[in-house]
C-alpha positions as CSV (number, residue, x, y, z in Angstrom):
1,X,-9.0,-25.0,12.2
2,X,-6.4,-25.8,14.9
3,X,-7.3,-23.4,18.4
4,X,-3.7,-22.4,18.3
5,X,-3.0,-21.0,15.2
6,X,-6.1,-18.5,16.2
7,X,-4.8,-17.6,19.3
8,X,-3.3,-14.3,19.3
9,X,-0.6,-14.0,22.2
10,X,-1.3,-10.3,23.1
11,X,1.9,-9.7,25.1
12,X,4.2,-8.9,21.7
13,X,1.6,-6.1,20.9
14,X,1.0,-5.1,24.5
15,X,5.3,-4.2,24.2
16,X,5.0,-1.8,21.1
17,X,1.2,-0.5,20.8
18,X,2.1,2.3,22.2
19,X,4.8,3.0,20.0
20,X,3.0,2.1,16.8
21,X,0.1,4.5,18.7
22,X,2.5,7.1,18.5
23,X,3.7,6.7,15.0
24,X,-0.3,6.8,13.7
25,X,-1.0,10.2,15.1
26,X,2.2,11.5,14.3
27,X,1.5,10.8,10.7
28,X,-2.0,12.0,11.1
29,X,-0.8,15.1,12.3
30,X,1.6,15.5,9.4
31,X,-1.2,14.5,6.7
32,X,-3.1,17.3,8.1
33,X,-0.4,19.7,8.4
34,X,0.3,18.9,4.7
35,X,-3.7,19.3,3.7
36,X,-3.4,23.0,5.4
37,X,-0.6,23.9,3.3
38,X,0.5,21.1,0.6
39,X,3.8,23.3,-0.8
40,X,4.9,23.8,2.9
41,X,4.4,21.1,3.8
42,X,5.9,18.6,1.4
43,X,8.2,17.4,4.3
44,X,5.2,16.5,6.5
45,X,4.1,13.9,3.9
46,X,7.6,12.5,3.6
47,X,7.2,12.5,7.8
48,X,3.6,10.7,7.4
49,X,4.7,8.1,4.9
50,X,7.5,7.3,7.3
51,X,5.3,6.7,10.8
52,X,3.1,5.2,8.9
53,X,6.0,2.8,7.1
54,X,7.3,2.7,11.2
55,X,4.0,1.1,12.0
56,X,3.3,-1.1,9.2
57,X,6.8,-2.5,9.8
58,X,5.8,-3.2,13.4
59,X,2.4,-5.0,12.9
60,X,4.0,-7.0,9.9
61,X,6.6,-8.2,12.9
62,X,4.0,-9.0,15.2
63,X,2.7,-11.4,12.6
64,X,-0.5,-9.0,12.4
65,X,-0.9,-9.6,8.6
66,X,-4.3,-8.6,8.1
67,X,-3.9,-5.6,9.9
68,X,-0.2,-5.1,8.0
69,X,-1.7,-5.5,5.0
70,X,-4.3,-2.6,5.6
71,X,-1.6,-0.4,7.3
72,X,0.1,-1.1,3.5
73,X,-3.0,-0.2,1.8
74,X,-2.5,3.4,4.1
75,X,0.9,3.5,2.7
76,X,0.3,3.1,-0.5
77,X,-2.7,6.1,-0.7
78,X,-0.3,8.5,0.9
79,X,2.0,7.6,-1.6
80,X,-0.8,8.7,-4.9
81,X,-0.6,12.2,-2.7
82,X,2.7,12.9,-4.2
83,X,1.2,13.0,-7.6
84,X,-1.2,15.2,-6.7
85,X,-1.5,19.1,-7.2
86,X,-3.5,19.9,-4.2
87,X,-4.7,17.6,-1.5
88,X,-8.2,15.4,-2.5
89,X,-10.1,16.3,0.4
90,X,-11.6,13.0,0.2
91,X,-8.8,11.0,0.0
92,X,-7.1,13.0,3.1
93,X,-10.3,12.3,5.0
94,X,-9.8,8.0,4.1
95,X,-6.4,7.8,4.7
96,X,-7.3,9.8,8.3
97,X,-9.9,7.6,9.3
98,X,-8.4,4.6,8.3
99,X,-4.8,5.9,10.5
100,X,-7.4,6.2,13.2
101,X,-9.2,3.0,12.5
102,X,-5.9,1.0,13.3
């Protein structure tokens, strides 16, 4: 494999980490304030689904496809919450870790 298709340029991500930082505990928080209280808080997972979109959109710019990809996977679980009567515990817990894992 060619050296310079594996080097990663770190200066792009160095520009916008901490935004994309910002928009990953922001949805946390709003996945968690929508586990407290999931009829309340049907805005928060609107607001979650959006930082997390925020992100996604970011690392998919950056060229980071593995890691857009996974952010997509994110996406897409906090989307099967909408069909859900009441938060899976289990699932919240996943798609938490895995926001905190990026």
């Amino acid at each position: 494999m060619n050296a310079a298709a594996t080097d990663l340029d770190p200066g792009p991500l160095s520009w916008v980490r901490g935004e994309i930082d910002l928009a990953l505990g922001r949805a946390g928080d709003s996945l968690e304030a929508w586990r407290r209280d999931p009829r309340a808080g049907a805005d928060e997972l609107q607001r979650a689904r959006l930082d997390m979109r925020q992100a996604r959109g970011a690392l998919a710019m950056l060229c980071l496809d593995g890691v857009a990809q996974y952010a997509s996977s994110l996406e897409q679980l906090l989307d099967t919450f909408d069909a859900a009567p009441a938060p899976d515990a289990a699932a919240v817990e996943a798609a938490q870790r895995g926001m905190a894992g990026l």
